[in-house]
C-alpha positions in Angstrom: 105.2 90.9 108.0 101.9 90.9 106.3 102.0 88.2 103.7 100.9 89.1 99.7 99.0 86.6 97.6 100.3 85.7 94.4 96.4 87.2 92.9 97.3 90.7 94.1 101.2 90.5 93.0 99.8 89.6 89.2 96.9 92.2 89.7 99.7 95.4 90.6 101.7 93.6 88.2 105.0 94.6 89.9 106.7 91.7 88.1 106.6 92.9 84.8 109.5 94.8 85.3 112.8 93.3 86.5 111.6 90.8 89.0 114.1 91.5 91.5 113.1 94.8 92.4 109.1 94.3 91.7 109.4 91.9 95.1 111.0 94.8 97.1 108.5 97.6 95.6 105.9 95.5 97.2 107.7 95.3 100.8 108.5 99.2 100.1 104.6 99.8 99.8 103.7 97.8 103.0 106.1 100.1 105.4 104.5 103.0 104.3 101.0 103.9 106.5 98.0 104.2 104.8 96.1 107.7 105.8 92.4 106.2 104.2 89.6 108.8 104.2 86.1 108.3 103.1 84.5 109.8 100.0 83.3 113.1 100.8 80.0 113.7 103.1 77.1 115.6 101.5 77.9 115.1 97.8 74.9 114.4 95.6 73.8 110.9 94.7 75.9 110.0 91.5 74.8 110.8 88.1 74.9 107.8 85.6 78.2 109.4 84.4 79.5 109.2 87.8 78.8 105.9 88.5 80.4 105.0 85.4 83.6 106.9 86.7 83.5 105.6 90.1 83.1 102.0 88.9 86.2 102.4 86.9 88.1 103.7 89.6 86.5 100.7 91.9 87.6 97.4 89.6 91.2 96.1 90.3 91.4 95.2 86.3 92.8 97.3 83.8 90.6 95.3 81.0 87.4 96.0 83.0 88.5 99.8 83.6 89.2 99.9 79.8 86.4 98.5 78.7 84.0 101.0 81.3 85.3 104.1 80.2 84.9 102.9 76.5 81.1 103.0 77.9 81.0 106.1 79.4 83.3 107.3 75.8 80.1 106.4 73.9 77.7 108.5 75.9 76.2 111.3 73.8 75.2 113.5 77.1 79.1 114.5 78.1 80.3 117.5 77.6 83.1 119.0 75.3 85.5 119.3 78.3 85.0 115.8 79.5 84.8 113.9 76.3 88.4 115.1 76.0 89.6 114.1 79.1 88.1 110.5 78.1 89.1 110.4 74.9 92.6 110.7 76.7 91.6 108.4 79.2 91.0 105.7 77.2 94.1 106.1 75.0 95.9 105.8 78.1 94.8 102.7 79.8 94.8 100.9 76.4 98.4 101.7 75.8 98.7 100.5 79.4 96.9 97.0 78.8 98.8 96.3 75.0 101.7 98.4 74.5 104.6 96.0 74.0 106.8 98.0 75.7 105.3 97.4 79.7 107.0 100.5 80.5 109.6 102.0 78.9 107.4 104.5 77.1 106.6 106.4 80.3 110.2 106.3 82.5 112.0 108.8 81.2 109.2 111.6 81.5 108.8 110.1 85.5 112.1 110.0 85.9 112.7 113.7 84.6 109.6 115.2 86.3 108.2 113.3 88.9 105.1 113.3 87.7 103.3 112.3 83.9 100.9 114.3 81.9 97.8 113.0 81.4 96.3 116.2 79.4 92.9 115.9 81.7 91.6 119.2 82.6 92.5 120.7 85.9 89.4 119.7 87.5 88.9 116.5 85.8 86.5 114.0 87.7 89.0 111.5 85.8 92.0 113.2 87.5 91.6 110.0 90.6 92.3 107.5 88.1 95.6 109.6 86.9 96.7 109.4 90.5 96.3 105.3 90.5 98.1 105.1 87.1 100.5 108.2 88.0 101.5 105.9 91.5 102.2 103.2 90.0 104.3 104.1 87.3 106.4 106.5 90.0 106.9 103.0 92.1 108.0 100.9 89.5 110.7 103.6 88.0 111.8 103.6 91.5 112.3 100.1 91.6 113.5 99.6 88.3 116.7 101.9 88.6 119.6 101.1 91.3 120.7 105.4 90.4 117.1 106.2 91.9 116.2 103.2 94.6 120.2 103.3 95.6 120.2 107.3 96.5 117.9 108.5 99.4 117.1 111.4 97.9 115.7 110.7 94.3 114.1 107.7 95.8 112.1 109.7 98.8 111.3 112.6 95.2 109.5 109.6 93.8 108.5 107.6 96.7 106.6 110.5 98.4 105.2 111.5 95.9 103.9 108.1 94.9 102.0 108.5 98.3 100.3 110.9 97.5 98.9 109.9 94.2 97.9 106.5 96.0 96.4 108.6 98.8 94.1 110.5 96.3 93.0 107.4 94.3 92.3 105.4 97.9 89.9 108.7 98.4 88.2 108.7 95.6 87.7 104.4 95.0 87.3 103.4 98.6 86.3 99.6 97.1 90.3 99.0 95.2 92.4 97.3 96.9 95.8 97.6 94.4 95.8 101.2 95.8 95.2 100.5 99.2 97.5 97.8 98.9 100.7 100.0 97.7 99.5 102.4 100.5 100.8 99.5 103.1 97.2 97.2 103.3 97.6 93.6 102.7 95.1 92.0 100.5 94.5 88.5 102.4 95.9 85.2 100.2 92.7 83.5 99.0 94.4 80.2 99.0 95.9 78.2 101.9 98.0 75.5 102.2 96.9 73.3 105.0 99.9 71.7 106.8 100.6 67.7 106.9 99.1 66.0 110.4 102.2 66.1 112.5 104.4 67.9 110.2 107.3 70.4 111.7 106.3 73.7 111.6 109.5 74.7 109.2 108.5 71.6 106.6 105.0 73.1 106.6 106.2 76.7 106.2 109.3 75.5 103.4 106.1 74.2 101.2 103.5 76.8 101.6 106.4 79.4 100.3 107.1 76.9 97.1 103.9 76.0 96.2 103.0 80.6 96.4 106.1 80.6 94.4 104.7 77.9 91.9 101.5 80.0 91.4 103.4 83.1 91.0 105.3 82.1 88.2 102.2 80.0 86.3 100.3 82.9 86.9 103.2 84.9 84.5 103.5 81.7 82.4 99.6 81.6 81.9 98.9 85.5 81.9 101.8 87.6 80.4 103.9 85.1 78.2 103.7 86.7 74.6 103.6 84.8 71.4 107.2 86.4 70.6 108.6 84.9 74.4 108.3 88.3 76.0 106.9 89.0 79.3 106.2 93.0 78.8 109.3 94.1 80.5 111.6 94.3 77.4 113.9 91.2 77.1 117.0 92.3 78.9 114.9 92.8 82.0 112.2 89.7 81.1 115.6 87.7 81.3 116.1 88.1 85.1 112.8 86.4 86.0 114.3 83.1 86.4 116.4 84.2 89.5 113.5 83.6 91.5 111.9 80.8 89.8 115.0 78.8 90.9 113.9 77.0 94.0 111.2 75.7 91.9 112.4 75.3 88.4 115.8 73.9 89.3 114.9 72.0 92.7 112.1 70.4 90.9 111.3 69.1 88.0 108.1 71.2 87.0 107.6 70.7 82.7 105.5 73.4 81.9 107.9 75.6 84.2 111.0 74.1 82.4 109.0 74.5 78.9 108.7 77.9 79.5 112.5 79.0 80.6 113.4 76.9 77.0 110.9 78.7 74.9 112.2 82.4 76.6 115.6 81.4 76.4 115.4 80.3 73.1 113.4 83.7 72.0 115.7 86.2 73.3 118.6 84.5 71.9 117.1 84.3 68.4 117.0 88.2 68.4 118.7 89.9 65.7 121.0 91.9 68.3 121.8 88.5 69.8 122.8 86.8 66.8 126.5 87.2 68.0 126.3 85.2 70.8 126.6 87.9 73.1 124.8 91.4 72.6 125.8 94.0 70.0 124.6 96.6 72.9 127.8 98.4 74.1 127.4 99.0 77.6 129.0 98.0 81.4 129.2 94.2 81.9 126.4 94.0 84.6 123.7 94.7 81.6 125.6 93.3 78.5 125.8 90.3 80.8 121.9 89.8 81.2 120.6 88.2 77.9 123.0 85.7 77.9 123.8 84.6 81.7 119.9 85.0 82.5 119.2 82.9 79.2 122.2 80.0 79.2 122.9 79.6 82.8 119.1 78.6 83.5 119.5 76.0 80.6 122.7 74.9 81.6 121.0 73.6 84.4 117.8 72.0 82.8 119.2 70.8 80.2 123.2 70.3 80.4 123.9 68.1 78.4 122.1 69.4 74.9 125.0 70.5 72.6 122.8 73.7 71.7 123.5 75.3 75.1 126.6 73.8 75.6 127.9 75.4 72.2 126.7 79.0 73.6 128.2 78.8 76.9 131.3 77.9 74.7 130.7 80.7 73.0 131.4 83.0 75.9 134.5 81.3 76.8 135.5 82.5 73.2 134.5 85.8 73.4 136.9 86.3 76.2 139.5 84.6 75.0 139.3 86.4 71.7 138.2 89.9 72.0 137.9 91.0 75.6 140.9 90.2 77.7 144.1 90.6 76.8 147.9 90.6 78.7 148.6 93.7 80.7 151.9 95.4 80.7 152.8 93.0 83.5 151.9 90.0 81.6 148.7 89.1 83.4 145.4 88.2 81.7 142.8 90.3 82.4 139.7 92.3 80.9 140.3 95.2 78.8 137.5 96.9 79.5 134.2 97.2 81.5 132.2 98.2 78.6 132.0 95.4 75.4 129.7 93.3 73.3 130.2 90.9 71.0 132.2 93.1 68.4 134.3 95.4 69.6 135.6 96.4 73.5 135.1 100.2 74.4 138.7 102.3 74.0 137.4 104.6 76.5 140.7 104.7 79.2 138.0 105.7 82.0 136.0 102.7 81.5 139.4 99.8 81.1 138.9 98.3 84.1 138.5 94.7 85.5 136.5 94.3 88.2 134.7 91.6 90.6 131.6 92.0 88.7 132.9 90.5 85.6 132.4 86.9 86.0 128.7 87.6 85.4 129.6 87.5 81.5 130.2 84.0 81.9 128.9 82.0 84.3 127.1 79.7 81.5 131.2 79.0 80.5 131.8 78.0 84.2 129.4 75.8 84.7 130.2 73.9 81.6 133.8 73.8 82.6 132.4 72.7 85.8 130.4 69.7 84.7 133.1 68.7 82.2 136.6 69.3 83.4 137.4 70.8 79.8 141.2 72.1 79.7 141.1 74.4 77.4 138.2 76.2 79.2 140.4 75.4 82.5 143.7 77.1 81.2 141.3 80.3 80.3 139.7 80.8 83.8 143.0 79.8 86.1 145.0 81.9 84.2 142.5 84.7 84.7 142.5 84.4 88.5 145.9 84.1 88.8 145.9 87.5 88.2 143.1 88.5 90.9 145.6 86.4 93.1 148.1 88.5 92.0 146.4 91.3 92.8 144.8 90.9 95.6 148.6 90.3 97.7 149.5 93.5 96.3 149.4 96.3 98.5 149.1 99.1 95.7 147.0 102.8 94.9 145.8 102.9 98.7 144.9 99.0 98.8 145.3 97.3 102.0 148.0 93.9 100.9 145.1 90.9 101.4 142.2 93.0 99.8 140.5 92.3 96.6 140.6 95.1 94.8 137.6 97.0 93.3 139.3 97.5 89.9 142.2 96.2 87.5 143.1 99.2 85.5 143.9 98.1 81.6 146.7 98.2 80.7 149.0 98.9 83.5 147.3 96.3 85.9 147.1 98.8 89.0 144.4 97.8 91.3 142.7 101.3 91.2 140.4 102.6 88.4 140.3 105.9 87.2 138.9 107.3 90.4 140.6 108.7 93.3 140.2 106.1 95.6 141.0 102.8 94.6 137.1 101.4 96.4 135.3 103.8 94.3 136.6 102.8 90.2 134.6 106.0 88.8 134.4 104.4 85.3 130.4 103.7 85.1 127.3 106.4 85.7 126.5 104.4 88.1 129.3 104.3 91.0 127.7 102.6 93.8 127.3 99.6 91.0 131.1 98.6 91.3 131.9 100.2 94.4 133.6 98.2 96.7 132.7 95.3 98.0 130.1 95.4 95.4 129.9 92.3 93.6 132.4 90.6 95.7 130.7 87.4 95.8 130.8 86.8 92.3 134.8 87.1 92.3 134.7 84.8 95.7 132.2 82.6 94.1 134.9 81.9 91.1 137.6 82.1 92.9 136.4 79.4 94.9 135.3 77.3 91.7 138.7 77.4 90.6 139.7 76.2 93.6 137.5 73.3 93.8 138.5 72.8 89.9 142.2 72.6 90.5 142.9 71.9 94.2 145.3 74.6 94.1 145.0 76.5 97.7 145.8 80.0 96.4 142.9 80.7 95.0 141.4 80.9 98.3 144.3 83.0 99.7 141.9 85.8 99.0 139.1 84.5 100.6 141.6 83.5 103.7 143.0 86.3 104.2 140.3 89.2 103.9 138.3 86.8 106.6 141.8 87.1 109.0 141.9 91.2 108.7 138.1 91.1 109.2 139.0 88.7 112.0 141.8 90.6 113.3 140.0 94.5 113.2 136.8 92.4 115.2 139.3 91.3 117.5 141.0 94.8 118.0 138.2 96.7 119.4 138.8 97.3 123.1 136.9 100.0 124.0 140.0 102.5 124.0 138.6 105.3 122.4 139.8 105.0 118.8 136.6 105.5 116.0 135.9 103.6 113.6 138.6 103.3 111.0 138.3 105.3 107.7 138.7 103.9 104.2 140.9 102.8 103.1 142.5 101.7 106.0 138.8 100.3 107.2 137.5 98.7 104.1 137.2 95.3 105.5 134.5 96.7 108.0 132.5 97.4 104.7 131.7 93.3 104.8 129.1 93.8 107.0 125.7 93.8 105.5 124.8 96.9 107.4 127.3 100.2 107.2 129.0 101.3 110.3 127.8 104.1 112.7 129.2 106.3 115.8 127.9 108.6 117.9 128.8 111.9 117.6 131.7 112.8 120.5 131.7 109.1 121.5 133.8 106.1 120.8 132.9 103.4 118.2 131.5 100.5 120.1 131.5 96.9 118.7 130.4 96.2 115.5 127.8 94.3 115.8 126.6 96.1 118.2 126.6 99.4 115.9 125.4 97.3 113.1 122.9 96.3 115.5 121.5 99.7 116.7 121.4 100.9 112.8 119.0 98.2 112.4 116.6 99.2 115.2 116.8 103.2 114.1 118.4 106.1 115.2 120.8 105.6 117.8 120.0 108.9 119.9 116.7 107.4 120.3 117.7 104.3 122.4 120.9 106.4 123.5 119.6 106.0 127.2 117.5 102.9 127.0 117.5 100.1 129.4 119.4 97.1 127.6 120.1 93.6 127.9 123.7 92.7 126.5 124.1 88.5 125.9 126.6 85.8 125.2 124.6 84.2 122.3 123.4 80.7 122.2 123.5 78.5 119.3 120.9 75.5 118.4 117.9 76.0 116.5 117.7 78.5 113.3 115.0 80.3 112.2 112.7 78.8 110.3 112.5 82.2 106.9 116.5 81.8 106.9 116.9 77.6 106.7 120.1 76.1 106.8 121.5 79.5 105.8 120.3 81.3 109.3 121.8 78.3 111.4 123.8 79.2 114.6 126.1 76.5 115.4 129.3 78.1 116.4 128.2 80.4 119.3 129.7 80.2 123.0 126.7 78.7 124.8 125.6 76.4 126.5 129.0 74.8 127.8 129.3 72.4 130.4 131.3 73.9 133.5 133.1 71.0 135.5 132.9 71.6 139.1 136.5 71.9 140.9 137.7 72.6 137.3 139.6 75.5 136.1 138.0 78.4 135.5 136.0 79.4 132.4 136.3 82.6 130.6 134.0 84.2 128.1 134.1 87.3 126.7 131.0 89.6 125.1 130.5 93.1 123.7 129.1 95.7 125.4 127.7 98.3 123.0 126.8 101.7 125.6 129.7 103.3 127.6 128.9 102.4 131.0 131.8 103.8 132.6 131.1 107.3 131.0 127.3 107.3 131.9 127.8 106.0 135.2 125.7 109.2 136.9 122.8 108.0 134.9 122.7 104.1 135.5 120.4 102.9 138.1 121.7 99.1 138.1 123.7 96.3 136.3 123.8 93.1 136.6 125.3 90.2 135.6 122.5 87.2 134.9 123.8 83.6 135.2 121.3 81.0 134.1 122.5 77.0 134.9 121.1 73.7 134.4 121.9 70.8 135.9 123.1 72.9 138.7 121.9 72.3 142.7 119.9 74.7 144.6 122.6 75.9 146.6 125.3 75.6 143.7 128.2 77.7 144.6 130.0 79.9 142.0 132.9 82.1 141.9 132.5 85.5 139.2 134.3 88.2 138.0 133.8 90.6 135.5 137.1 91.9 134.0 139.0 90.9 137.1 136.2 92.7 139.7 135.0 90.2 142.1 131.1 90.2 142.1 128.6 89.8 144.8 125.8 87.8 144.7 122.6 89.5 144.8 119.8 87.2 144.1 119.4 83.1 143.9 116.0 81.5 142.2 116.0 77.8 142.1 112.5 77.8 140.9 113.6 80.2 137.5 111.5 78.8 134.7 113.0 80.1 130.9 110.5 78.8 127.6 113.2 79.4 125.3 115.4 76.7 127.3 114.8 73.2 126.4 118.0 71.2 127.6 118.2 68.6 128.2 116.4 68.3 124.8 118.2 70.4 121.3 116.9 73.5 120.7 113.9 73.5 118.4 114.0 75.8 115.5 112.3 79.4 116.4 109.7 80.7 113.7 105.9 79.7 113.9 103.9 81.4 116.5 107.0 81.5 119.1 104.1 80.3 122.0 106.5 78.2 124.0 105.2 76.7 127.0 106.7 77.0 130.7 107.8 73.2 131.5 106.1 72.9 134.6 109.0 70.3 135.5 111.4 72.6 134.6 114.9 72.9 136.7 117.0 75.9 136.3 119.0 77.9 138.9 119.6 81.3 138.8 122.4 83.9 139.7 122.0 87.5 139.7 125.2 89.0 140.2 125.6 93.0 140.9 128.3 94.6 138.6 129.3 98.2 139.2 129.8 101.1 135.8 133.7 101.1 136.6 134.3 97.7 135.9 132.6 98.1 132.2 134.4 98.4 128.9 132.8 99.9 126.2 133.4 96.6 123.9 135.0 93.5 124.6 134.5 92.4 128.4 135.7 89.3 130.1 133.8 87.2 132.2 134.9 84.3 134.4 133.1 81.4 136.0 134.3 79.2 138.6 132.6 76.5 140.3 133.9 75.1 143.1 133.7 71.5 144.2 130.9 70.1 146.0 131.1 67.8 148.9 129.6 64.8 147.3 131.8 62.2 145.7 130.3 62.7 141.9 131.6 66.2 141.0 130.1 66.2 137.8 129.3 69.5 135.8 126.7 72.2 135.4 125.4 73.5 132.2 125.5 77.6 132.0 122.3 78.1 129.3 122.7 82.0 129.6 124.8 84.8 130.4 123.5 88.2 130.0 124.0 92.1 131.2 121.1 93.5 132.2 121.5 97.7 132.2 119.0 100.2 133.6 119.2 103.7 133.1 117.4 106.0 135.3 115.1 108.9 134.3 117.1 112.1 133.7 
């Protein structure tokens, strides 16, 4: 993926509104292809006006735009027409460069048209710089509101068009690279990082991605921090900035980084609508939420022992003690409501719901109770879970017993919100925001503190035993036919990051073999591709991924004594051989040994059929095998040498389409003993399926 530097971020300045999504409006611009085209051919030399106008369009910086079409305002040669469309110009791109408001004064005419009126003329020679401006307020909307960037189609009505305002100001200003740049063309990072003499690649990598980070945020510290604390974004989305500053705020001890999150935190919380400790907004908990987490829990970190910030994450712990839970008609503690501030709690019935987003009011109360062990905070939060426990072991509404519900109606304590499906609450405008699983992590996440907290094992009942349905519905696939499950029934497939598919007439394959195939694109287009099916090997990790992307726990390599018993392994198969058997030229089975002798007999079958050997190399050379060495992590340039020294054997084995099972498939190894006193064992390194289809 092309990389961004932290110059061009700050120039498009994506991060002025909610951080979180200005990262992904940047990835969503480099996917799409940029259709360039020159200026056009033949047009006259460019009048001083012109060059004024096409200079304008050129610069990458608002000020310098600004401050040229104040130059070309001032000429007393334009005429009536054009002086207006200036005039309007100017207004514009000032309010752009000092509104306080980044954004907020635009949105809702984007989001209710598409599209923003300028007031140019309709053959404006300004109308290319509307198109930049017009782009890049249609990207950021888009990024700025889960109801638009969550739904394909209001995101493509804004997206596209997006395109085509970026196409027409690429046209026009050939030399600016912000528009080119949200068109899909990286701008090169200016800075580099040279690596350590004889540093790892992944050491190297890990500080060239904290020291872009670092300029990153001084560049927001040093060019968008207002007087007032602001950032431009308004506070409640200002607030979310930290989330990505953590690897180098709270990894490291940075001051001026540190000085900053205080004098934010500190700013927001001083506002007269946070005065309450919590904000006098009434709205859903995932935005009511914001100015305090985003402000405390950063703090709580830095500086955890100051009395200040422990006395507000205290106060939370109040609040919800207080006002906004309560004991339900079973006598269970939970919250009364998804909508509350620091006043009052919404009487709405459609909106009393608990749900597994909640604990996002008070992480800042956690991690105190956390760091101190306090009791009376512990008898609050254990007695809360409790009834998540409770709840979860209930089988109630359509929820599976073992599930964590996606709601806890107030005040009868049924795990189903108003909504006819107990996944899908229905009590926000926003339903994919607390659909199930969403926000299941932060539940897990508390549930597990509590856990830690008390030693008490039932608080990770509901941890234990949605992993053992997951488990057991991986487990149950066996090619027979059946599709994929449907909700509710099913919900436990929705853990996987990437939503089920099936072909249309055919059986559900393995999971992760759909999840797989979603990935890569439509799966009619690789329905009758050649394919390589594995058993996966574990060592190394990638290098983007860390500790996090490790792959310790996978089948191979395993050590195969010789005159032992035999050794079975099963992997998924994710096309349905047996049915497309008049279209498959060959299979076969790929063994790949070390530590194995040329002639290295070896006994297979592939769910209980016998196969025949069809081809032996004892010179097979593999760069991605390193045994007898650990595997090295992947990443870098993935330019692995053959080792010339290198001693592998390999078994082709030929497996016919009638012995195939469209998912699970069983493979056994057996090798016999050799004549030699030392018996030993070889080392099987890979085992894969190699399919090819032939041409219709």
């Amino acid at each position: 993926m092309a990389r961004f530097c932290h110059r061009c971020l700050a120039l498009a300045g994506l991060s002025g509104v909610r951080c979180q999504r200005a990262t992904v409006a940047v990835l969503l611009g480099a996917a799409i292809a940029l259709l360039s085209a020159s200026p056009a051919r033949g047009a006259e030399p460019p009048t001083e006006i012109q060059a004024l106008i096409l200079k304008a369009g050129n610069t990458e910086d608002d000020d310098v735009r600004l401050d040229l079409l104040k130059q070309l305002q001032s000429r007393p040669d334009l005429d009536k027409q054009l002086k207006s469309d200036v005039d309007r110009m100017v207004a514009f791109v000032d309010r752009w460069q000092h509104d306080k408001s980044l954004w907020s004064w635009y949105q809702r005419e984007i989001r209710k048209t598409a599209d923003y009126n300028f007031g140019l003329s309709a053959d404006s020679p300004l109308a290319p710089i509307a198109s930049f401006y017009r782009g890049r307020m249609l990207f950021w909307v888009t990024n700025e509101y889960g109801n638009i960037i969550g739904y394909h189609d209001q995101r493509r009505r804004l997206l596209d068009k997006a395109v085509e305002e970026f196409q027409a100001a690429a046209r026009a200003f050939p030399e600016n690279r912000i528009a080119r740049m949200y068109l899909g063309q990286a701008i090169p990072c200016e800075r580099e990082y040279p690596g350590v003499e004889d540093a790892p690649d992944w050491a190297v990598y890990q500080r060239e991605n904290l020291e872009r980070l670092t300029d990153l945020v001084e560049w927001w510290i040093d060019n968008r921090l207002k007087e007032n604390g602001e950032y431009g974004g308004a506070w409640d989305d200002d607030c979310e900035m930290w989330r990505h500053w953590v690897p180098v705020m709270i990894a490291f001890e940075h001051p001026k980084i540190t000085q900053a999150q205080a004098f934010f935190s500190n700013a927001l919380l001083s506002q007269d609508y946070m005065k309450g400790g919590y904000t006098n907004h009434l709205y859903d908990v995932e935005h009511t939420a914001e100015p305090t987490t985003d402000t405390i829990t950063p703090m709580m970190h830095l500086a955890p022992d100051d009395p200040v910030w422990q006395k507000r994450a205290r106060r939370l712990a109040e609040l919800m003690e207080a006002l906004w839970t309560g004991r339900n008609d079973r006598g269970q503690l939970q919250f009364k409501s998804t909508y509350f501030n620091f006043q009052r709690v919404d009487p709405d019935p459609v909106k009393a719901c608990d749900t597994p987003y909640h604990p996002v009011a008070i992480p800042p109360a956690l991690l105190l109770w956390l760091r101190t062990g306090d009791e009376q905070l512990g008898k609050l939060f254990t007695d809360w879970m409790d009834t998540w426990v409770d709840a979860t072991a209930r089988a109630e509404g359509g929820k599976p017993a073992g599930v964590i519900p996606a709601a806890i109606h107030w005040p009868d304590g049924v795990c189903k919100g108003p909504g006819e499906n107990w996944w899908d609450p229905r009590h926000h405008n926003e339903p994919r925001l607390y659909q199930w699983p969403a926000a299941m992590s932060k539940m897990t996440d508390t549930l597990l503190l509590t856990y830690h907290m008390t030693g008490n094992e039932k608080y990770l009942q509901p941890l234990r035993s949605m992993a053992a349905m997951r488990l057991k519905w991986l487990k149950s696939e066996k090619g027979d036919g059946t599709h994929f499950p449907e909700r509710p029934e099913g919900c436990f497939a929705e853990m996987s990051p990437v939503p089920f598919f099936a072909e249309p007439g055919q059986p559900a394959g393995p999971i992760m073999h759909r999840e797989a195939y979603r990935e890569i694109g439509d799966p009619a287009a690789i329905a009758w591709k050649d394919k390589t099916f594995v058993v996966e090997r574990r060592g190394g990790y990638p290098w983007a991924q860390g500790f996090f992307g490790r792959n310790d726990t996978s089948p191979l390599p395993i050590r195969i004594e010789r005159g032992g018993k035999e050794t079975t392994l099963s992997f998924y198969v994710g096309d349905d051989l047996k049915g497309r058997a008049e279209r498959i030229q060959s299979i076969l089975l790929r063994v790949v040994l070390f530590d194995a002798r040329d002639e290295e007999g070896m006994e297979v079958t592939f769910n209980g059929v016998a196969l025949p050997l069809l081809v032996r190399d004892p010179e097979w050379k593999d760069p991605q095998i390193f045994s007898p060495r650990p595997q090295p992590p992947s990443g870098g340039n993935g330019n692995y040498r053959v080792n010339p020294q290198q001693h592998l054997l390999r078994l082709d084995f030929t497996v016919t389409p009638q012995s195939c099972i469209l998912g699970e498939n069983a493979v056994t190894i057996l090798v016999p003993e050799s004549t030699g006193p030392d018996q030993g064992t070889v080392q099987l390194e890979k085992l894969e399926l190699h399919v090819r289809y032939s041409e219709e």
